[in-house]
C-alpha positions as CSV (number, residue, x, y, z in Angstrom):
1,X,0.0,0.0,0.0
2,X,1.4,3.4,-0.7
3,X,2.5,6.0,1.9
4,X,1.4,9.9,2.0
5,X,2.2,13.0,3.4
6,X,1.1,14.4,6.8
7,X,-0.6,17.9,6.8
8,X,2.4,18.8,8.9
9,X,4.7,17.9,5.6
10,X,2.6,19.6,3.3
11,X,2.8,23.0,5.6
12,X,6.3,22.3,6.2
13,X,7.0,22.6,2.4
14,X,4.4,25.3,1.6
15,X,6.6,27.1,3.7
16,X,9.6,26.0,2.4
17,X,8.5,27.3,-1.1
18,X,6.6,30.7,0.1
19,X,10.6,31.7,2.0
20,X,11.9,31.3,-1.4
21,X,9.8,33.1,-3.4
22,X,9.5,36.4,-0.1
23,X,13.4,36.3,0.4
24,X,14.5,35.3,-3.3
25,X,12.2,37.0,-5.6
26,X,11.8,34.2,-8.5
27,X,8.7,32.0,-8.5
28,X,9.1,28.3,-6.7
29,X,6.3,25.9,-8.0
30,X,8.6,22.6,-6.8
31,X,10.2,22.0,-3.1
32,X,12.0,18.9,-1.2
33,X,11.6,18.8,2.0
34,X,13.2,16.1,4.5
35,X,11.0,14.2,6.8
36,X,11.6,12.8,10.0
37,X,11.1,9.3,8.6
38,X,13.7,10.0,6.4
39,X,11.7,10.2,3.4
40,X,12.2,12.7,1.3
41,X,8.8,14.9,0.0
42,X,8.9,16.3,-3.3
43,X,6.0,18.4,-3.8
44,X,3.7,19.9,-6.3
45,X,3.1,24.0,-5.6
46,X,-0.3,25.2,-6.3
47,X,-2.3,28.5,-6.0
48,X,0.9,31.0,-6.0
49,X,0.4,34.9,-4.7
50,X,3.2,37.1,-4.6
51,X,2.4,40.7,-3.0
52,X,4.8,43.1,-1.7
53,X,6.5,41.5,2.2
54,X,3.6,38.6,1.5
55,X,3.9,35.3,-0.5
56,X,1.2,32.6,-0.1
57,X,1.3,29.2,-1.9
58,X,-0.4,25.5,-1.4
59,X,0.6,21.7,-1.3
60,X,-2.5,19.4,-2.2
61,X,-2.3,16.9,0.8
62,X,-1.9,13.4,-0.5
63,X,-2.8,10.5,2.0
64,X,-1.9,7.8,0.1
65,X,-3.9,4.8,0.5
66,X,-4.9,5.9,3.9
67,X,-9.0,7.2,3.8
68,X,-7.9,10.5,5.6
69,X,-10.9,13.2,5.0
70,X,-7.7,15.7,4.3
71,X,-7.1,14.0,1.2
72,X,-7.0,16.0,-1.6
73,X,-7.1,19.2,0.9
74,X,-4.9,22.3,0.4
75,X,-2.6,23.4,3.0
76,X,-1.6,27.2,2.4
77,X,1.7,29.0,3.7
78,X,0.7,32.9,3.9
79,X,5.3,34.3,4.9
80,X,5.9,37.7,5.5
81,X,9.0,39.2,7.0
82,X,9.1,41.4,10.8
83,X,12.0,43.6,10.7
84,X,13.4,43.3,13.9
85,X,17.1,41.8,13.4
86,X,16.3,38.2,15.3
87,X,16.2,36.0,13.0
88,X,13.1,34.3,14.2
89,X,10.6,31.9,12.3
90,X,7.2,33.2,14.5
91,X,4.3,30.5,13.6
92,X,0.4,30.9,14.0
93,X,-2.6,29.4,12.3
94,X,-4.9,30.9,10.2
95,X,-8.6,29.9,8.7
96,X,-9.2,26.2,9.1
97,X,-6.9,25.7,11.3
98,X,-8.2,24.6,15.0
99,X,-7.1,26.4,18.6
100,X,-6.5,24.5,21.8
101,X,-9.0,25.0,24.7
102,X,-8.3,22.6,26.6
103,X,-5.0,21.3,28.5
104,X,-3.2,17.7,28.0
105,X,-2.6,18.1,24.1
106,X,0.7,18.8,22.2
107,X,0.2,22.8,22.2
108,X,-0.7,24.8,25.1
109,X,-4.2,26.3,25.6
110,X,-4.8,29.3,22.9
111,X,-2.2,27.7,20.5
112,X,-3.1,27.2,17.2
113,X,-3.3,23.2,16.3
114,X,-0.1,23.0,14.6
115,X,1.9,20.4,16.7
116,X,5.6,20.1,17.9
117,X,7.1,18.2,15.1
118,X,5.5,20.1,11.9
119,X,6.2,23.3,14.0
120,X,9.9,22.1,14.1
121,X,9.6,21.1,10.1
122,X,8.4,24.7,9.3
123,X,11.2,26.5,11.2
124,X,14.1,23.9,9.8
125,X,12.3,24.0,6.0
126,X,11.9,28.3,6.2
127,X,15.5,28.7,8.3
128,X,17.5,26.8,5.6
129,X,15.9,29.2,2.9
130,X,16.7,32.3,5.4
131,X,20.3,30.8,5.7
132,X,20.8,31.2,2.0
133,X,19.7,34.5,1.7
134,X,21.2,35.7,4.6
135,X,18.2,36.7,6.3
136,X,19.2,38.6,9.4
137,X,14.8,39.6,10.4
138,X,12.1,36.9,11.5
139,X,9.6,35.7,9.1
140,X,6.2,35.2,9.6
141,X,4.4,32.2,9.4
142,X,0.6,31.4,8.6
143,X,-0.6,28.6,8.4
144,X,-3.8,27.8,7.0
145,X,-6.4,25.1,5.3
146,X,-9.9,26.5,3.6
147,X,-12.7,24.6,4.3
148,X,-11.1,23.2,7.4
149,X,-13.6,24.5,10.0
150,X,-16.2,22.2,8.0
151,X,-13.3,19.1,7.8
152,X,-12.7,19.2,11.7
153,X,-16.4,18.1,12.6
154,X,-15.7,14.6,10.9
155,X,-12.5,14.3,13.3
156,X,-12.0,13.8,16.8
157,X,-10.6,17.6,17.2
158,X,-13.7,18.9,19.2
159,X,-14.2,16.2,21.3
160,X,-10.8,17.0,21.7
161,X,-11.2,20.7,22.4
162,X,-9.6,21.8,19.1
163,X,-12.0,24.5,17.8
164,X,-11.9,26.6,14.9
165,X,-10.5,23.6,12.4
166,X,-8.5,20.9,11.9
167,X,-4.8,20.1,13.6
168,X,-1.2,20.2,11.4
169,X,-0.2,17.0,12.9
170,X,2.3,14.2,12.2
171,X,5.4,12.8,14.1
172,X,6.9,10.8,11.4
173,X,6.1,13.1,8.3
174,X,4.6,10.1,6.7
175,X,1.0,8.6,6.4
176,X,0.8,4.6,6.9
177,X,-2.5,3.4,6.0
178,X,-5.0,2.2,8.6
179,X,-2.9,3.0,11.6
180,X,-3.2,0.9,14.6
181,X,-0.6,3.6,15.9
182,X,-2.6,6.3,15.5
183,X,-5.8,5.3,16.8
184,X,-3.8,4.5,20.0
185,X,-2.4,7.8,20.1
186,X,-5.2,9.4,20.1
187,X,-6.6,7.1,23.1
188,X,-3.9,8.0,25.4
189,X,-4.0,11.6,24.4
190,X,-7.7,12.0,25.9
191,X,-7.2,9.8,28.7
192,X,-4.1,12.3,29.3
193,X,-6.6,15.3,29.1
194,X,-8.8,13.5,31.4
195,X,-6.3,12.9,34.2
196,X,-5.1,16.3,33.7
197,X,-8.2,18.0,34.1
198,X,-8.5,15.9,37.5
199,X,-10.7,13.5,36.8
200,X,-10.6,10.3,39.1
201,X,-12.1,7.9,37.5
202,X,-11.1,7.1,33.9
203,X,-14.8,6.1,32.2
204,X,-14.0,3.8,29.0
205,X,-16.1,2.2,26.3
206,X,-15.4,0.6,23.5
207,X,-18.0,3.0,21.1
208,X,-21.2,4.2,21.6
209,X,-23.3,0.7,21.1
210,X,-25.7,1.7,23.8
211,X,-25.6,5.1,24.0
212,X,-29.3,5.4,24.7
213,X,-29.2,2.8,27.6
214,X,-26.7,4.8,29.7
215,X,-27.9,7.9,29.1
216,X,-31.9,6.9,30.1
217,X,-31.2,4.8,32.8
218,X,-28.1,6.2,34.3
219,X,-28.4,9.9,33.0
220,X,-24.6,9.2,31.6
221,X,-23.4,10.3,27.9
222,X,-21.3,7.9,26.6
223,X,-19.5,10.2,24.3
224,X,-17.8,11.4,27.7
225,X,-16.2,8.4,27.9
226,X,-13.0,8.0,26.4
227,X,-13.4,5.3,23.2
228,X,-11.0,2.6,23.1
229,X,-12.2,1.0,19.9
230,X,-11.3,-3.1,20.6
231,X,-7.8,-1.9,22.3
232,X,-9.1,-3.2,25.7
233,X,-6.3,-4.4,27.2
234,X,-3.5,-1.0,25.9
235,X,-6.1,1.0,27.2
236,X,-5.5,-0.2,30.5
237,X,-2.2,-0.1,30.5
238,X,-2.5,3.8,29.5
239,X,-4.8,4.5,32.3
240,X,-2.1,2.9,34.8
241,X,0.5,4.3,33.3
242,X,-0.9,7.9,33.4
243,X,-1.5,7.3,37.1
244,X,-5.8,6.7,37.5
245,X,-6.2,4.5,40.5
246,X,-9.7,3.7,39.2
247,X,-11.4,2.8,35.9
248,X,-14.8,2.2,34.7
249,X,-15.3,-0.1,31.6
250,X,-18.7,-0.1,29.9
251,X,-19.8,-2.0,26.9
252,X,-21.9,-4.2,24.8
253,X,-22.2,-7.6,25.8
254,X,-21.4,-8.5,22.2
255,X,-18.0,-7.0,22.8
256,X,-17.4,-7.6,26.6
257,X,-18.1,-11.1,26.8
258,X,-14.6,-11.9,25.7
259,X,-12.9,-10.5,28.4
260,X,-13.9,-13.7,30.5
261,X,-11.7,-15.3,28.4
262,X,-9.2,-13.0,29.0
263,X,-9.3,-11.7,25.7
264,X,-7.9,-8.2,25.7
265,X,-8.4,-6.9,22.0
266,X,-12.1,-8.0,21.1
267,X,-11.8,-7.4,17.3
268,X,-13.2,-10.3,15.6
269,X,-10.0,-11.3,13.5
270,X,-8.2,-11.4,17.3
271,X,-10.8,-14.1,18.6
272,X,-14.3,-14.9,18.2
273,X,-15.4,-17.0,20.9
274,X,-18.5,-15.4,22.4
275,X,-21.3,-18.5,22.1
276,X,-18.3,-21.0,23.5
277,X,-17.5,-18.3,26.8
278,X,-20.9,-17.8,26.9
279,X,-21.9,-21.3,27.3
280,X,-19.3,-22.2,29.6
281,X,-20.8,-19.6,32.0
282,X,-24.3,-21.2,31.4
283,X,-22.6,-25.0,32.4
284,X,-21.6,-23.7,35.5
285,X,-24.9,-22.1,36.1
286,X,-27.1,-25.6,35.3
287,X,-27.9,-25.2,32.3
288,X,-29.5,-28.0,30.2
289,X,-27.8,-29.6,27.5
290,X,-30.3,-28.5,25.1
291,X,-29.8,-24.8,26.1
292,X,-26.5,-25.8,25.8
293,X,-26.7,-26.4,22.5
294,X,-29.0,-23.4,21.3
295,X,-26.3,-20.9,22.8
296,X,-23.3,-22.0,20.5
297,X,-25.8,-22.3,17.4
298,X,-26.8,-18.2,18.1
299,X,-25.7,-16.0,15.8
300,X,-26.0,-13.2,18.2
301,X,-24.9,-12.6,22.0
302,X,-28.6,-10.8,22.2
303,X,-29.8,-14.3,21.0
304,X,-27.6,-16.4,23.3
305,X,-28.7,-14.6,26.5
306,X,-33.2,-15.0,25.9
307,X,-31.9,-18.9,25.9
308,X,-30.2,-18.3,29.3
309,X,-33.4,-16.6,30.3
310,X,-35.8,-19.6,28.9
311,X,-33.7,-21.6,31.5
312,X,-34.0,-19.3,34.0
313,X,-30.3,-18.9,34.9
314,X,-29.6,-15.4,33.5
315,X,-28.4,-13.8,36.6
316,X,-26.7,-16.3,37.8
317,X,-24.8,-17.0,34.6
318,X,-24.1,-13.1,34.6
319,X,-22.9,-12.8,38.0
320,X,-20.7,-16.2,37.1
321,X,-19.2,-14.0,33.9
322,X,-18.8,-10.5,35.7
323,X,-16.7,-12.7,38.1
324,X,-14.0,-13.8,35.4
325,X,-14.2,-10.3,33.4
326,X,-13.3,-8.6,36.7
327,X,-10.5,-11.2,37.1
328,X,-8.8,-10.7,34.0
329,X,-9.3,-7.0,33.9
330,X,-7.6,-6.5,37.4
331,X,-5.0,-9.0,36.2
332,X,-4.3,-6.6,33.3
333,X,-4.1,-3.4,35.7
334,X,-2.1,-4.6,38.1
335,X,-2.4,-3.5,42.2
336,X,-2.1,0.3,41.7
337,X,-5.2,0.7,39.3
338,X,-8.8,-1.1,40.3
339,X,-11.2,-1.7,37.2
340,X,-15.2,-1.9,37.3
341,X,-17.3,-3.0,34.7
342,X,-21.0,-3.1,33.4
343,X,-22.0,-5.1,30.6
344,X,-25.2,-4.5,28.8
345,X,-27.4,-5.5,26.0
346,X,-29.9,-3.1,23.4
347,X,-32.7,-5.6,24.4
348,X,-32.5,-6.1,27.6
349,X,-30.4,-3.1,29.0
350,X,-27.6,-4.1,32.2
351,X,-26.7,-7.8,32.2
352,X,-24.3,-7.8,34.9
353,X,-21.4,-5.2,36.6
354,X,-18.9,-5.5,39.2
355,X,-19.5,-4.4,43.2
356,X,-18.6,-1.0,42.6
357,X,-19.2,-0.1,39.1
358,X,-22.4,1.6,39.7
359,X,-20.9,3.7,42.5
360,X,-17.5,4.4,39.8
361,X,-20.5,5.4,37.5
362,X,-22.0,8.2,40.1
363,X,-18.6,9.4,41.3
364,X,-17.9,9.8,37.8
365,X,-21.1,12.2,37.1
366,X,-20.0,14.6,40.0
């Protein structure tokens, strides 16, 4: 699969191009830039304006074979100079491009969204062209990306508190399709928000299956919890490592039920063995051969579970899997981090939860 560009590449060589064209004079409508992958990025210039102390010019993002909304989006360079002997590259974002409001992300509050490493690209790409000309002032910096207000709201920037547009991002310079990486990322970097906004009680779910359920019977949005996607288990280790002493876990029984197997990634390809862990709780809770039988031929945990309550053992097959998921979970997080879990179904709303999930779940609302 082919590689792209990050929007923190294609700013980095905007810029690149617009210092040449202020400081030299002569139209630029090819740049290489370096990458921190080591790549090097040859790009196409588009959308050229040469004014007097202002250039502005554009690289046409290319993701690759990643399906990255940016795709095909331009990011402008606006340069001027600042006549003050110092020899500074000063950077700020423009339209489309988002400002921090709140803490735990790679910029300060009030910052434009235009993290460390393309910040560093920009100044190396427009000091190198400053170098060659001598430059002795600072040069301005703009960054900017039309229609990125509109492009944000299909990203996780305002849930992030990144308002205004999208973020110039990118730590290696390079897109990879289909990123486990950068899913992950982004996991840890709002669990990092949470903790440093004081919260106590790190609330998790894999998505919003359920949404409705926790929010009419428990008065709880789920899109306050932080998503972890099927990355169970390296979620937990990011919520010990960032130093919560307690987690909540909520989910779909669909999803959930393999954590009694101590299955820590619950994407299908990983493992698929709800009707087998399901059925195994249901032996231990008396339950009929026949019934037995009916749970591993379900095609559905929603399906599995009106067998278990045909038999009449639903809550005590529940309490019997809450038991191992609470097991395995705690095995995961160690002694310094204690993890709580409810498990629920669309049909039939809370299957099971540990002792004190309920009470994680109130703290949690305060």
């Amino acid at each position: 699969m082919r590689n792209g560009f990050t929007t923190g590449s294609c700013a980095a060589a905007a810029s690149k191009a617009a210092a040449y064209m202020l400081l030299g004079g002569k139209k630029t409508d090819r740049v290489k830039i370096g990458t921190p992958a080591g790549i090097v990025y040859e790009a196409d210039i588009e959308d050229i304006t040469i004014n007097e102390g202002e250039v502005s010019c554009a690289v046409r993002k290319d993701s690759g074979d990643d399906p990255d909304i940016t795709n095909g989006t331009l990011i402008y360079a606006t340069l001027s100079l600042i006549y003050d002997g110092k020899k500074e590259v000063i950077i700020d974002g423009g339209n489309g491009v988002g400002r921090i409001t709140r803490p735990g992300l790679d910029q300060p509050v009030g910052n434009a969204a235009i993290n460390s490493v393309p910040r560093t690209m920009i100044t190396e790409a427009v000091r190198d062209v400053m170098d060659i000309f001598d430059c002795e002032d600072s040069v301005k910096v703009i960054i900017s990306v039309p229609g990125g207000e509109e492009l944000a709201l299909k990203t996780m920037g305002p849930r992030l508190g990144i308002v205004g547009g999208i973020s110039i991002i990118g730590t290696s310079g390079i897109v990879e399709p289909m990123s486990t990486k950068a899913l992950l990322d982004t996991i840890y970097v709002e669990l990092k928000q949470l903790h440093e906004e004081g919260a106590v009680i790190a609330v998790v779910s894999p998505g919003n299956y359920g949404l409705d359920f926790m929010r009419k019977t428990y008065d709880y949005d789920l899109d306050k919890a932080v998503k972890c996607s099927n990355y169970i288990g390296d979620t937990i280790d990011m919520v010990r490592e960032l130093g919560f002493e307690k987690m909540l876990l909520t989910g779909h029984v669909g999803k959930l039920i393999k954590l009694s197997g101590g299955i820590m990634n619950t994407h299908s390809k990983e493992a698929d063995c709800r009707m087998e862990l399901m059925a195994a709780a249901a032996i231990r809770s008396g339950a009929s051969a026949e019934t037995i039988e009916k749970i591993l031929d379900s095609v559905s945990t929603e399906e599995a579970y009106e067998h278990l309550v045909t038999e009449g053992i639903e809550t005590k097959c529940f309490e019997c899997i809450m038991e191992k998921i609470s097991y395995y979970l705690n095995k995961r997080a160690g002694e310094d981090l204690d993890v709580q879990c409810m498990v629920y179904s669309n049909s039939r709303g809370l299957l099971g939860c540990s002792p004190l999930a309920e009470d994680y779940l109130n703290e949690a609302r305060m």
